[in-house]
C-alpha positions, 0 to 999 in steps of 0.5 A, a space after each residue: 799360434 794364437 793369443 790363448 795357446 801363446 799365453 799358455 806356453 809362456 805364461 804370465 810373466 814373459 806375457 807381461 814382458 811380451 805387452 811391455 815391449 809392444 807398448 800395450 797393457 796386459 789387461 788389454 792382451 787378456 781382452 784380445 786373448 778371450 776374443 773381446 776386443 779385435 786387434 788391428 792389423 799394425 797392432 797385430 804385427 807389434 805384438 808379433 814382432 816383440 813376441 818374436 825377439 823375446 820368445 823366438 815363438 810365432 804369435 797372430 793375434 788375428 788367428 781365427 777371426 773374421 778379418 773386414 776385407 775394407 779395413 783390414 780390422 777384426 770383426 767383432 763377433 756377436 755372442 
């Protein structure tokens, strides 16, 4: 599932565990969940990983985003 319908099933508490255990803030998490800042593809997979061990729920940052076929980084969307 993406960062928004994640966030949403779990909430904020088990969000801010979910950050601490990727070793990233919760700020920067609501920056990726709201499509303002791109993750990229290692950063990705820690988020992943630690939502994995503490939720058991499938979490892809990079669900929905234009991905840089080069870099393999989210591309950031213009508004």
């Amino acid at each position: 599932m993406n960062a928004k319908e994640f966030w949403g099933q779990v909430g904020p508490e088990v969000m801010r565990e979910v950050c601490a255990e990727a070793g990233s803030s919760y700020g920067y998490f609501k920056l990726l969940a709201n499509g303002h800042r791109g993750a990229s593809k290692e950063f990705a997979e820690r988020f992943a990983e630690a939502a994995m061990r503490l939720t058991g729920l499938d979490l892809d940052l990079r669900a929905g985003r234009e991905i840089c076929p080069c870099c393999g980084q989210a591309i950031q969307q213009s508004k």
